[in-house]
C-alpha positions as CSV (number, residue, x, y, z in Angstrom):
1,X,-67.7,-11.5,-27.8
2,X,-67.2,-8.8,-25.5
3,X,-70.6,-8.4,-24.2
4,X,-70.2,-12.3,-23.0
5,X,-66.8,-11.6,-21.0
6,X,-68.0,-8.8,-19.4
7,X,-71.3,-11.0,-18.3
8,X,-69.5,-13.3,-16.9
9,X,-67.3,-11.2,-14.9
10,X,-70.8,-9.5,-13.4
11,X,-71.9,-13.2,-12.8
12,X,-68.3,-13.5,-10.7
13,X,-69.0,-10.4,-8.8
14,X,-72.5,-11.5,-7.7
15,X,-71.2,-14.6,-6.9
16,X,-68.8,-13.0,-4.7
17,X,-71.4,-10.6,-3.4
18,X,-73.5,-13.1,-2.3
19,X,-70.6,-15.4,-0.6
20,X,-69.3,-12.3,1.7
21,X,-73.3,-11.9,2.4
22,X,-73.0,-15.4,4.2
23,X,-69.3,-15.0,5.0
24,X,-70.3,-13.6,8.8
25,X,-73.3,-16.3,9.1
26,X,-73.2,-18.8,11.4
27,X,-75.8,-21.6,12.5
28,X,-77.8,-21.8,15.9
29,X,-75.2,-24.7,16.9
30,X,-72.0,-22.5,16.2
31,X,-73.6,-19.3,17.6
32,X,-74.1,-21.1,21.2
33,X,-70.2,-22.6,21.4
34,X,-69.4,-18.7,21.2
35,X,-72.2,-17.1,23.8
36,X,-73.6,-18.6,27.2
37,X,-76.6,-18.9,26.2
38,X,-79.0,-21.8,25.8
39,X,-80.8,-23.0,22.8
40,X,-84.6,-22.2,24.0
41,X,-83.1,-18.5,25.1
42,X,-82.3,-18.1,21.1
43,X,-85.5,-19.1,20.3
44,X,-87.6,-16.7,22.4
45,X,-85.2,-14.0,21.3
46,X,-85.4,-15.0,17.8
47,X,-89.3,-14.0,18.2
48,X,-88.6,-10.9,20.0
49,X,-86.9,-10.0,17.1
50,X,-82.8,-10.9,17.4
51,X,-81.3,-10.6,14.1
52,X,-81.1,-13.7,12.4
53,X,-81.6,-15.3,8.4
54,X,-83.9,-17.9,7.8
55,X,-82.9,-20.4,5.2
56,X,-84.3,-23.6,4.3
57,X,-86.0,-23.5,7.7
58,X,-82.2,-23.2,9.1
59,X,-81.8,-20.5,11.8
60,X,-78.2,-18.4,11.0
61,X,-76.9,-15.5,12.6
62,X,-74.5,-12.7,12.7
63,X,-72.6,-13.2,15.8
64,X,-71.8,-9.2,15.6
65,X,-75.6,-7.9,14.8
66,X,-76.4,-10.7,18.1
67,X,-73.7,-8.9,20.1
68,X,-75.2,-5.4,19.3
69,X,-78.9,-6.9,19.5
70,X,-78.2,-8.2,23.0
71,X,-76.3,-4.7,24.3
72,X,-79.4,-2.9,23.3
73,X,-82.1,-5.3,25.1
C-alpha cells in the first residue's frame, strides 16, 4: 500500500517537472507581440539555430534563451 502512494506522488512530481519545462514556452505568435521582429526573420533564425522546441510541428520558444541567442549573434 505504501509502495502505491509513494508512486503516485513520483507520478505528481514528473507531472510538475514536465509543466515548469513548458512553463517559460511560448508560441511563434506570442513570441513576435513581445520582439520587433517579423515572422520570416524567426524562421531563418530558427535554421541558423535560435533556440526553439518543436512540438507537434508547433514552433515554441523561450523568450529568455531568444534574448540571450540574439545578444550573442
Amino acid at each position: 500500500m505504501n509502495n502505491a502512494v509513494k508512486l503516485g506522488d513520483a507520478s505528481d512530481n514528473r507531472k510538475r517537472q514536465v509543466i515548469t519545462l513548458f512553463d517559460n514556452l511560448v508560441t511563434l505568435n506570442e513570441l513576435l507581440t513581445m520582439m520587433p521582429f517579423s515572422r520570416a526573420a524567426v524562421h531563418r533564425w530558427v535554421k541558423r539555430g535560435m533556440p526553439h522546441e518543436k512540438i507537434r510541428g508547433r514552433l515554441f520558444f523561450d523568450p529568455r534563451e531568444v534574448a540571450i541567442w540574439l545578444k550573442r549573434t
